[in-house]
C-alpha positions as protocol buffer text, in pm:
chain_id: "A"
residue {
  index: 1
  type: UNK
  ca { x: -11182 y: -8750 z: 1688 }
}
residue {
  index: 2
  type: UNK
  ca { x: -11272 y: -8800 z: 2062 }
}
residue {
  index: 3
  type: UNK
  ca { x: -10866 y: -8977 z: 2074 }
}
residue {
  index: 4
  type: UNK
  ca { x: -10755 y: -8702 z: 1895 }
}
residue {
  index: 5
  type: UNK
  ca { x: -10879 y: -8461 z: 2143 }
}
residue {
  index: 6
  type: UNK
  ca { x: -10788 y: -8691 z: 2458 }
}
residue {
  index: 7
  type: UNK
  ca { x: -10426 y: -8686 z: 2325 }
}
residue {
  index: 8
  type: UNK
  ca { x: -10428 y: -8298 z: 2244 }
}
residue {
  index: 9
  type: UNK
  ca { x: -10554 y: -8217 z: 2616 }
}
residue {
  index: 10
  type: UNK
  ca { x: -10325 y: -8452 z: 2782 }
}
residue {
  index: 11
  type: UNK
  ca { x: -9970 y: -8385 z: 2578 }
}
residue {
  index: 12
  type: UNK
  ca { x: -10107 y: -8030 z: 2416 }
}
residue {
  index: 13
  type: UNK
  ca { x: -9949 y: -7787 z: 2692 }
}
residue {
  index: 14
  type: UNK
  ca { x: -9569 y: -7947 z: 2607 }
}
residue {
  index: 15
  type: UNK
  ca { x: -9579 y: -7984 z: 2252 }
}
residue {
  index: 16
  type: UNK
  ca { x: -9688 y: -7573 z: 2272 }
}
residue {
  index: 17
  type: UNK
  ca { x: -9397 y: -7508 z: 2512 }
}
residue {
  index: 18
  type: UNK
  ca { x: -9131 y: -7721 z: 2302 }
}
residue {
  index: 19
  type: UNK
  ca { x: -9268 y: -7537 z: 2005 }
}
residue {
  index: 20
  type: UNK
  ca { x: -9263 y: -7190 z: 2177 }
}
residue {
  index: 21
  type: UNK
  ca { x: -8871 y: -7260 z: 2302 }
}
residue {
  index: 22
  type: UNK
  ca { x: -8794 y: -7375 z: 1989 }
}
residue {
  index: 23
  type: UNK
  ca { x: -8931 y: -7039 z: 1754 }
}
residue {
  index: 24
  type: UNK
  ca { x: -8785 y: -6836 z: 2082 }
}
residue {
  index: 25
  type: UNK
  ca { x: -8435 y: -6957 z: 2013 }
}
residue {
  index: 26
  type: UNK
  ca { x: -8471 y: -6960 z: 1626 }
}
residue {
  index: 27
  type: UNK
  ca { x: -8564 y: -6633 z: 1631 }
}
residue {
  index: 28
  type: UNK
  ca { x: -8272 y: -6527 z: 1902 }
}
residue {
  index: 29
  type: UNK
  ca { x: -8033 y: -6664 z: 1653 }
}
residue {
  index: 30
  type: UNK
  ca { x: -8219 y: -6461 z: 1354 }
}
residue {
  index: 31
  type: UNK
  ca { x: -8159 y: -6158 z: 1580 }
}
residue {
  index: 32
  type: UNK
  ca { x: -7885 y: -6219 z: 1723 }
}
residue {
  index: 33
  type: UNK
  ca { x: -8024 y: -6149 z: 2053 }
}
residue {
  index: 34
  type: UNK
  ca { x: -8112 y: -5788 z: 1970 }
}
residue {
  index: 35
  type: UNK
  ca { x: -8462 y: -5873 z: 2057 }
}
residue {
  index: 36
  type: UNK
  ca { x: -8431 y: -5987 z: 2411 }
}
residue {
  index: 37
  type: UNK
  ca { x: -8149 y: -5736 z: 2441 }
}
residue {
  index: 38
  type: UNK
  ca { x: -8410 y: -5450 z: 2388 }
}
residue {
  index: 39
  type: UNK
  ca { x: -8698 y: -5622 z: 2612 }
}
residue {
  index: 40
  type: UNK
  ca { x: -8436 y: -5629 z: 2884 }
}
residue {
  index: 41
  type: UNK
  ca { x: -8357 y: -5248 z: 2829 }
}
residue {
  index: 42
  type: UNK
  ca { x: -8752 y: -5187 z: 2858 }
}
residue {
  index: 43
  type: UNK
  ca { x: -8800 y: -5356 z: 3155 }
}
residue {
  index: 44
  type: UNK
  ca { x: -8495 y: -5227 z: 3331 }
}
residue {
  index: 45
  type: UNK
  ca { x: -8569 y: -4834 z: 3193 }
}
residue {
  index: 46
  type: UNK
  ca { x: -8711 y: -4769 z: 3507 }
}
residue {
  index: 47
  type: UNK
  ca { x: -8522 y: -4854 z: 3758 }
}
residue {
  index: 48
  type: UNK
  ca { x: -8180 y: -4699 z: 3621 }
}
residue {
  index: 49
  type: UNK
  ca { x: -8027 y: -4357 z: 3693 }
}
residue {
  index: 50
  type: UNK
  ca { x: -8001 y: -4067 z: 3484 }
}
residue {
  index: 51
  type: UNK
  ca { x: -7655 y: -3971 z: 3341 }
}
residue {
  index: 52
  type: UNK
  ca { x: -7507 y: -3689 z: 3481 }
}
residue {
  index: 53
  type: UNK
  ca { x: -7590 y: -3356 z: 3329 }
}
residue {
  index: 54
  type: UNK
  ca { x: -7317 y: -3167 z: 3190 }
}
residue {
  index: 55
  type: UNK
  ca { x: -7317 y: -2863 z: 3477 }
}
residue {
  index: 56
  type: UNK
  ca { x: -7348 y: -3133 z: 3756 }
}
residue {
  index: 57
  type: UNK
  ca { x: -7006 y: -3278 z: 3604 }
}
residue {
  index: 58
  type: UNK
  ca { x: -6895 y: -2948 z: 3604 }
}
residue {
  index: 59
  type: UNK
  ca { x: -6988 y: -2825 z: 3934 }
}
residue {
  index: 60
  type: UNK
  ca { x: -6843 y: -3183 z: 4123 }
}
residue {
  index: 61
  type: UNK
  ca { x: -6519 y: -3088 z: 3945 }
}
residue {
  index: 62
  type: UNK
  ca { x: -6517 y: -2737 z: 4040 }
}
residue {
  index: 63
  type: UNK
  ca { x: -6610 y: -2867 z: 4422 }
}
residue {
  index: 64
  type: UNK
  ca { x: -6334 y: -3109 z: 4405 }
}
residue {
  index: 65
  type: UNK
  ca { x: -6095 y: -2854 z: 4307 }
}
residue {
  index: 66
  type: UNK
  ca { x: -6190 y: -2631 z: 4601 }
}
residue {
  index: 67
  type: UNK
  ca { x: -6164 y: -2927 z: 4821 }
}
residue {
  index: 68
  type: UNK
  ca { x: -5780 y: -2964 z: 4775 }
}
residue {
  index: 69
  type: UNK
  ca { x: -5749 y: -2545 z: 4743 }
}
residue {
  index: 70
  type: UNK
  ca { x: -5830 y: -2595 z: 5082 }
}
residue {
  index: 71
  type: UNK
  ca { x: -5627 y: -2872 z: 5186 }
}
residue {
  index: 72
  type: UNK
  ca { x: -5330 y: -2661 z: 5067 }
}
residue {
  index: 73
  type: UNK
  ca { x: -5454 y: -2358 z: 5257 }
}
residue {
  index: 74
  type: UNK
  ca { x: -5470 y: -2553 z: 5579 }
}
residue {
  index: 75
  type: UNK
  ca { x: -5131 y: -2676 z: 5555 }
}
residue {
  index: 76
  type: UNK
  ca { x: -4969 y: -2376 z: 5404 }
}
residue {
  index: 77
  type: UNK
  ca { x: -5153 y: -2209 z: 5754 }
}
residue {
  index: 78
  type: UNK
  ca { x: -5003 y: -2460 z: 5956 }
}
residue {
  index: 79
  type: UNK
  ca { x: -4624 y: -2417 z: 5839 }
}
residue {
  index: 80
  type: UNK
  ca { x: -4669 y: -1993 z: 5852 }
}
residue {
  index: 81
  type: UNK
  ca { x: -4836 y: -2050 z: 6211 }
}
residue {
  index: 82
  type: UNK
  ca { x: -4514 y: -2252 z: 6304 }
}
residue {
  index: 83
  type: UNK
  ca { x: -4270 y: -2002 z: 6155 }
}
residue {
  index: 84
  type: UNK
  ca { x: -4461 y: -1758 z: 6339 }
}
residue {
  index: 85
  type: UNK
  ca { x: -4370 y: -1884 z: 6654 }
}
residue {
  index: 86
  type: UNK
  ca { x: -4024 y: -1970 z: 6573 }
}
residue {
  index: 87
  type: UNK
  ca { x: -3991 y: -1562 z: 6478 }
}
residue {
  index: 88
  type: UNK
  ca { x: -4181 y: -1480 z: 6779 }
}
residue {
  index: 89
  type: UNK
  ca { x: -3859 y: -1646 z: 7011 }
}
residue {
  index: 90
  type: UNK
  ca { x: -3622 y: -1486 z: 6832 }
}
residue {
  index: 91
  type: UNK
  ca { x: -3484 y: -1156 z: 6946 }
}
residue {
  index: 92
  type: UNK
  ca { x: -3459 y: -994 z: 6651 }
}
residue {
  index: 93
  type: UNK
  ca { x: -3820 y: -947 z: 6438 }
}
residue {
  index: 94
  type: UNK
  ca { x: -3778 y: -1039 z: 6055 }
}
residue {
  index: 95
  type: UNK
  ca { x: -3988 y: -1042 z: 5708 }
}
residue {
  index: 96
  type: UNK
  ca { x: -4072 y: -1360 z: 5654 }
}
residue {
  index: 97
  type: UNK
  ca { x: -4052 y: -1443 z: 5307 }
}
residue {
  index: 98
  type: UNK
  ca { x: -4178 y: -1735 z: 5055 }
}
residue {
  index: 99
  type: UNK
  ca { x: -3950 y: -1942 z: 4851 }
}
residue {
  index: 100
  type: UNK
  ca { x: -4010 y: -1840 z: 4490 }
}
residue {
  index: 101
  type: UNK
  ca { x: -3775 y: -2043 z: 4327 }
}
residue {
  index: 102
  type: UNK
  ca { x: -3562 y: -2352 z: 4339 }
}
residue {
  index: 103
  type: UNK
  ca { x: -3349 y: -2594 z: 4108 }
}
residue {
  index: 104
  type: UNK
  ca { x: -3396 y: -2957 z: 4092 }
}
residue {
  index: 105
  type: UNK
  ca { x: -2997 y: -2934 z: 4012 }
}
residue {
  index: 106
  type: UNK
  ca { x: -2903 y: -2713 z: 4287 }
}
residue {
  index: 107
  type: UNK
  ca { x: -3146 y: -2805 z: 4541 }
}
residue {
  index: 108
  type: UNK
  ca { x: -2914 y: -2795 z: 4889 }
}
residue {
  index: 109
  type: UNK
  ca { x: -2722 y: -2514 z: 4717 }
}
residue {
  index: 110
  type: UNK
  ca { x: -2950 y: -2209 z: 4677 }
}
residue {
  index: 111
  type: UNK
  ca { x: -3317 y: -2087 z: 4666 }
}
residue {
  index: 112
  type: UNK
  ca { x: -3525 y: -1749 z: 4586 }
}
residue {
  index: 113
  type: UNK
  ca { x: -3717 y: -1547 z: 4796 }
}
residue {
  index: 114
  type: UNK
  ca { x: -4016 y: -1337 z: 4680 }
}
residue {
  index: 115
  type: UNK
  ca { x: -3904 y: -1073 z: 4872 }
}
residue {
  index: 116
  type: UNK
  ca { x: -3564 y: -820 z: 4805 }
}
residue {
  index: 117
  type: UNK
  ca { x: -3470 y: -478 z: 4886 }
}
residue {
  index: 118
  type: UNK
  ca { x: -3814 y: -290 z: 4874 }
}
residue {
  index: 119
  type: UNK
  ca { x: -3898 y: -517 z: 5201 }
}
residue {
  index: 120
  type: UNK
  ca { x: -3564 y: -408 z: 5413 }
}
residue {
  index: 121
  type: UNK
  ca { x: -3386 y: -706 z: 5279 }
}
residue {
  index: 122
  type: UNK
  ca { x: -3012 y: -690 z: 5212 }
}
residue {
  index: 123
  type: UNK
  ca { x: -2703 y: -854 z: 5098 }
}
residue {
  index: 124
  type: UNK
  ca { x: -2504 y: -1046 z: 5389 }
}
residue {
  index: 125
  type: UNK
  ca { x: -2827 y: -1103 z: 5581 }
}
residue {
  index: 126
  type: UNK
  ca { x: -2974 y: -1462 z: 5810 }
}
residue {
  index: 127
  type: UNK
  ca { x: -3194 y: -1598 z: 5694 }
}
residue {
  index: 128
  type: UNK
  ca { x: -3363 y: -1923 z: 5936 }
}
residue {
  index: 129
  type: UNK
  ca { x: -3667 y: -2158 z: 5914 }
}
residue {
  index: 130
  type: UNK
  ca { x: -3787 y: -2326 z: 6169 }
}
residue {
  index: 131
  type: UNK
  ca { x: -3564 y: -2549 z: 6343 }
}
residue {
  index: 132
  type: UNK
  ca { x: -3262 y: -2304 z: 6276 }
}
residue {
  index: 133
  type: UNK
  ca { x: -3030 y: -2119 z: 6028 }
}
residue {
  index: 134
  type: UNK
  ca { x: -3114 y: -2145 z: 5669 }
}
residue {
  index: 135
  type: UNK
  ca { x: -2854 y: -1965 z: 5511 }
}
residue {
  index: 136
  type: UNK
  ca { x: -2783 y: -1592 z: 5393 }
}
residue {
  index: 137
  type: UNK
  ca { x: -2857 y: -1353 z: 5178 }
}
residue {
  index: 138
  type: UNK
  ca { x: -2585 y: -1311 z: 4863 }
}
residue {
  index: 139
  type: UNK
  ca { x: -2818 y: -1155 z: 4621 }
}
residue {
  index: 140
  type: UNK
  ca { x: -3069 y: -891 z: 4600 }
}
residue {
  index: 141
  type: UNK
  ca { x: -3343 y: -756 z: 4340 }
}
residue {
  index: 142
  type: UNK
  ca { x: -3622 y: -483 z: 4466 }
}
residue {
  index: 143
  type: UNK
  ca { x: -3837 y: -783 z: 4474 }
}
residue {
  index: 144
  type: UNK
  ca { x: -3636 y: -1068 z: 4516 }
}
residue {
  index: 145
  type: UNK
  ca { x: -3387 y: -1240 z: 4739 }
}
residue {
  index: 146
  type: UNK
  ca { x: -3060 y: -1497 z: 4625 }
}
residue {
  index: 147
  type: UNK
  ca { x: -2993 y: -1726 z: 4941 }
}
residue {
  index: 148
  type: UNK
  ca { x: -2717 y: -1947 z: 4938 }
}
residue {
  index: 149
  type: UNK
  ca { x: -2830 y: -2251 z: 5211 }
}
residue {
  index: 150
  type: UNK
  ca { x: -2572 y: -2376 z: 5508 }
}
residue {
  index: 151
  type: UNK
  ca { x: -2570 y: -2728 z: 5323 }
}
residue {
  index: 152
  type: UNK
  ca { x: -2405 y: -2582 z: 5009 }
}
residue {
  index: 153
  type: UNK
  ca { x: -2078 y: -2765 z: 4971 }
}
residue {
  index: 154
  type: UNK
  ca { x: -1916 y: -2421 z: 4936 }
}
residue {
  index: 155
  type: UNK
  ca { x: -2086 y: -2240 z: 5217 }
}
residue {
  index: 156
  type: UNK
  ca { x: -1899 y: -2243 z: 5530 }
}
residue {
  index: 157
  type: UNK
  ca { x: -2030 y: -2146 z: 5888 }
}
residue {
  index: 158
  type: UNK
  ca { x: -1826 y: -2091 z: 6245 }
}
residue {
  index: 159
  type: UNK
  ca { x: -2007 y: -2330 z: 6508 }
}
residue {
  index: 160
  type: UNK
  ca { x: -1943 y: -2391 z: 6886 }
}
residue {
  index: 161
  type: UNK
  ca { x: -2062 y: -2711 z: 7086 }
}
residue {
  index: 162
  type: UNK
  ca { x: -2331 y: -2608 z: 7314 }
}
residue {
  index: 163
  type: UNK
  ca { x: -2245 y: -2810 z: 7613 }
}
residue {
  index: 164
  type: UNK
  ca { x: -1835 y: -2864 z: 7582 }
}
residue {
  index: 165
  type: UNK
  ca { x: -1766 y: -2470 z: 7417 }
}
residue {
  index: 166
  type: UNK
  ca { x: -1588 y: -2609 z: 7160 }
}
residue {
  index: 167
  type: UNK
  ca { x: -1542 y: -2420 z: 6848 }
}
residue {
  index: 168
  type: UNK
  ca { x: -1517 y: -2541 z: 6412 }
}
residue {
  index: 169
  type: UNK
  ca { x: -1578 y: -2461 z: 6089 }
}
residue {
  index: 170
  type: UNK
  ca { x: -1905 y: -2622 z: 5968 }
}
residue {
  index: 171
  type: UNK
  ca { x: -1945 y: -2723 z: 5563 }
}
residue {
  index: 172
  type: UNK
  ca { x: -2209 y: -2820 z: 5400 }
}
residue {
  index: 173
  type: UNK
  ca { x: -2230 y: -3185 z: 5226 }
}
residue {
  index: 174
  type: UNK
  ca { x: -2520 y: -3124 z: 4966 }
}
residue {
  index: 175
  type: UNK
  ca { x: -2805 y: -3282 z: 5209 }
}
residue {
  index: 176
  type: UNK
  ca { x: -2953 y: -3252 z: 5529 }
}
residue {
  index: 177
  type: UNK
  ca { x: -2602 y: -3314 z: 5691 }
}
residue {
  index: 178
  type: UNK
  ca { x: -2292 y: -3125 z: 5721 }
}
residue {
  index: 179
  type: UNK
  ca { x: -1948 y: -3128 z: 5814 }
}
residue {
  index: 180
  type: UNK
  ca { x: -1755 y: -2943 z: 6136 }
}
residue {
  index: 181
  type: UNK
  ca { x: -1395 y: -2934 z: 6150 }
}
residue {
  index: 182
  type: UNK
  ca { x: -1264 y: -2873 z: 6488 }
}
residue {
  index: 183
  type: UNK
  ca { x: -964 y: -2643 z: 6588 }
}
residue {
  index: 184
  type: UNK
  ca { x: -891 y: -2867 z: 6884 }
}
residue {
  index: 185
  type: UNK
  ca { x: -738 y: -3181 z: 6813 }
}
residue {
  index: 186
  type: UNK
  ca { x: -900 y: -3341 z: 7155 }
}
residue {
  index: 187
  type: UNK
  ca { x: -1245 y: -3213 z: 7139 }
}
residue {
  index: 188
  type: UNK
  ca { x: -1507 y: -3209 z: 7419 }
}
residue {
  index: 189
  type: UNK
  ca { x: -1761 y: -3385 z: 7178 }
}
residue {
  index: 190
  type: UNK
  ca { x: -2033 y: -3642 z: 7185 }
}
residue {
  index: 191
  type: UNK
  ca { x: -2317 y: -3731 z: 6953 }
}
residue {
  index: 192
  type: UNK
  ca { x: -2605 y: -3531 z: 7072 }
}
residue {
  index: 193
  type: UNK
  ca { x: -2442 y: -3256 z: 7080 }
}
residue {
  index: 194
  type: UNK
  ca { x: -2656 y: -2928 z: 7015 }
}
residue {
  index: 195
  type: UNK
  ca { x: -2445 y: -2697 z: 6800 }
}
residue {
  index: 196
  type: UNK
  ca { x: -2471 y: -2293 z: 6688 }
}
residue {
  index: 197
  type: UNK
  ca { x: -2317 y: -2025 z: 6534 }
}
residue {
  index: 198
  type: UNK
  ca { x: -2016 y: -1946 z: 6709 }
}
residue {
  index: 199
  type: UNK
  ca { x: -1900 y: -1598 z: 6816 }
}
residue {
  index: 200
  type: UNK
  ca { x: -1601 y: -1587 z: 6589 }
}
residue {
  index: 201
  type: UNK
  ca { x: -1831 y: -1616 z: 6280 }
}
residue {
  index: 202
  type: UNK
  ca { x: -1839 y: -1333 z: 6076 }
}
residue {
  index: 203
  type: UNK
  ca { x: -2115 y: -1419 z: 5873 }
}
residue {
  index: 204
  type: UNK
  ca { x: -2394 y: -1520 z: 6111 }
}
residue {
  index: 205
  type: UNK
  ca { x: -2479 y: -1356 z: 6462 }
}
residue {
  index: 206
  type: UNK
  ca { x: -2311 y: -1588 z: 6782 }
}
residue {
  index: 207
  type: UNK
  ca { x: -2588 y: -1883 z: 6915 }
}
residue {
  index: 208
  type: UNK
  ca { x: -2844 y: -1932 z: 6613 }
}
residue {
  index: 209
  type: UNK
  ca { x: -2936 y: -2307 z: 6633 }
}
residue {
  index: 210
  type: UNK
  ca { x: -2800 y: -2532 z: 6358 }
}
residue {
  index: 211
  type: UNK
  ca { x: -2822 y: -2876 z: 6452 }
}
residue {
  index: 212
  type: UNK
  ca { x: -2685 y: -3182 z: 6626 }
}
residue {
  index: 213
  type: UNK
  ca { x: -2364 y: -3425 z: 6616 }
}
residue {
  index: 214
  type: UNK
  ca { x: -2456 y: -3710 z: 6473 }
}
residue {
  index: 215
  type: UNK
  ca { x: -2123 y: -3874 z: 6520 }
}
residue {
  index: 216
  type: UNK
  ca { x: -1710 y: -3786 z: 6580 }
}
residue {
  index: 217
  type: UNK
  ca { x: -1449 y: -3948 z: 6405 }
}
residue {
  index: 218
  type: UNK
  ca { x: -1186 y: -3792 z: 6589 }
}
residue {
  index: 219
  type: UNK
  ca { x: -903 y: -3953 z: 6481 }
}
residue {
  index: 220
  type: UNK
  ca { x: -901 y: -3783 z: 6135 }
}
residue {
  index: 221
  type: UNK
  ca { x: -660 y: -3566 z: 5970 }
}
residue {
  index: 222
  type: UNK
  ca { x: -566 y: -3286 z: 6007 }
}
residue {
  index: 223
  type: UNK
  ca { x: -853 y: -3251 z: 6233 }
}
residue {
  index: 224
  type: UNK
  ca { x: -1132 y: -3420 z: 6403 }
}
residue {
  index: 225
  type: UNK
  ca { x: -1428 y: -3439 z: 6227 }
}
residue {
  index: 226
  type: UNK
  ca { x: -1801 y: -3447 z: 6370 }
}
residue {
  index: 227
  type: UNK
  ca { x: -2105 y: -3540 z: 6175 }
}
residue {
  index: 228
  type: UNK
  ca { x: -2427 y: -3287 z: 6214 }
}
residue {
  index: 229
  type: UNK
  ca { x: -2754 y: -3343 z: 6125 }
}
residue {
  index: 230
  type: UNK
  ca { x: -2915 y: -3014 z: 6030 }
}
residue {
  index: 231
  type: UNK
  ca { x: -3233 y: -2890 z: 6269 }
}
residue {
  index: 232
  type: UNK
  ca { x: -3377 y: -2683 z: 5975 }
}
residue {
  index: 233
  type: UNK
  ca { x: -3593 y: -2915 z: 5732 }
}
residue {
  index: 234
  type: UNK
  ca { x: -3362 y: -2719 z: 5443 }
}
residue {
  index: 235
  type: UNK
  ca { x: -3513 y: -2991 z: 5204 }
}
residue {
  index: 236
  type: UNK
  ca { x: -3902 y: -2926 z: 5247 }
}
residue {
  index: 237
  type: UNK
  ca { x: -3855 y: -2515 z: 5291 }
}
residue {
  index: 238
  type: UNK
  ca { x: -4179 y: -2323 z: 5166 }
}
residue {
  index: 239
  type: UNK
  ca { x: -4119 y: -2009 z: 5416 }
}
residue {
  index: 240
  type: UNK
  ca { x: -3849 y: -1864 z: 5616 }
}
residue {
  index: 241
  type: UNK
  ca { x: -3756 y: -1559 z: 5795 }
}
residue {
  index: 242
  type: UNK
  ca { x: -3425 y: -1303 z: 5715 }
}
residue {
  index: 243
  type: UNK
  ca { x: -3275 y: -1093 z: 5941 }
}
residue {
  index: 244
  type: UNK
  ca { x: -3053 y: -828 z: 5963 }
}
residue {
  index: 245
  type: UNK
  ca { x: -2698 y: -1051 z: 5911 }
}
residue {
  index: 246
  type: UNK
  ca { x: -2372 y: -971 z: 6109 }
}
residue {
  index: 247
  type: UNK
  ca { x: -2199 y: -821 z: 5818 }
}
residue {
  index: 248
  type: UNK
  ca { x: -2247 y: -667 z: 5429 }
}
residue {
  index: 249
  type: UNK
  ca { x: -1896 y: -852 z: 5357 }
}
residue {
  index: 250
  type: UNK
  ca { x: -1803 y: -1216 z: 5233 }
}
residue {
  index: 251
  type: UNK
  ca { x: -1561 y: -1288 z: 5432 }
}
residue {
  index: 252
  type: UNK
  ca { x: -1508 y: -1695 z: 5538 }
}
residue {
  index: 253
  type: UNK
  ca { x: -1543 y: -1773 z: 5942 }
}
């Protein structure tokens, strides 16, 4: 008995542990590990964080959403403030008017205003962004405006070369370029060039700013031909300003 108990002290502790490991992992296999699985999620109860309540998810979303109300404010701000001052150099005082409307399919070729007849707005008149003309006026509602832009392919504007004096007929191309046909065979032009609306227009007042030569190909036929690059960002319009145009008619420059 005194062996017995010799042996039990001296090899007792291991024999309990291998017997302990080995009824842990039978019973982990029994379980499946549900059990260890659940004394885990009791020891770690404490330390984790509550879910989200239903009216904090709420309330982040509806601060998000006033978040980017105001980024759009800002930059809607910024593009009126700069329209502003392009109206504010202009002789003539406008109504500046939002763009209401505008076809993936006919993007360069026309847009709607939200404003028309009940504003002073009428058929035949300018209407400009900043950066220069826009286009004009062709249709009107008591609340909203038709504007068919300077880069329609069918619209057609009288221009003269800033520096030189030299006078064409500018048509649009369906993008942020157009066009000008010159009526001298040996134009005065260079790439650079700033070009406006020309005094023998008769649908746009004389020296509105439209853009610059991008290049001259002037041995073309009939006429030379000049490249411009339009100053008006026609493709990102959200705003612009109409005038009072030269003329009701529809005559061509």
């Amino acid at each position: 008995m005194f062996t017995l108990r010799r042996w039990w002290s001296r090899q007792g502790i291991g024999i309990s542990l291998v017997l302990l490991a080995l009824g842990s992992a039978w019973m982990l296999r029994q379980t499946q590990g549900s059990l260890l699985f659940e004394i885990y999620q009791t020891l770690a109860r404490p330390f984790e964080t509550a879910p989200p309540s239903p009216d904090t998810i709420r309330q982040d979303a509806r601060l998000l959403e006033l978040q980017q109300r105001l980024v759009e404010l800002e930059s809607q701000n910024q593009q009126l403030k700069e329209l502003l001052g392009y109206t504010a150099t202009q002789k003539q005082q406008g109504v500046i008017a939002p763009i209401i409307g505008r076809s993936s399919d006919h993007w360069w070729q026309q847009v709607v205003l939200g404003r028309g007849s009940q504003d002073g707005i009428r058929q035949g008149d300018v209407v400009s962004g900043a950066g220069g003309i826009v286009g004009r006026v062709v249709q009107v509602t008591p609340s909203t405006s038709r504007v068919l832009l300077i880069s329609d392919p069918t619209s057609q504007v009288g221009v003269l070369v800033s520096r030189s004096r030299y006078s064409g007929v500018m048509r649009g191309q369906a993008g942020n370029r157009a066009v000008v046909e010159f009526f001298d065979k040996a134009p005065d032009v260079k790439p650079g060039d700033v070009l406006t609306t020309s005094s023998f227009s008769q649908l746009f007042p004389p020296g509105l700013p439209i853009g610059r030569i991008e290049s001259i190909d002037l041995s073309k036929s009939p006429a030379p031909e000049a490249v411009v690059v339009l100053s008006a960002p026609i493709s990102h319009l959200e705003w612009v300003t109409v005038v009072s145009g030269k003329s009701d008619g529809a005559s061509n420059p």
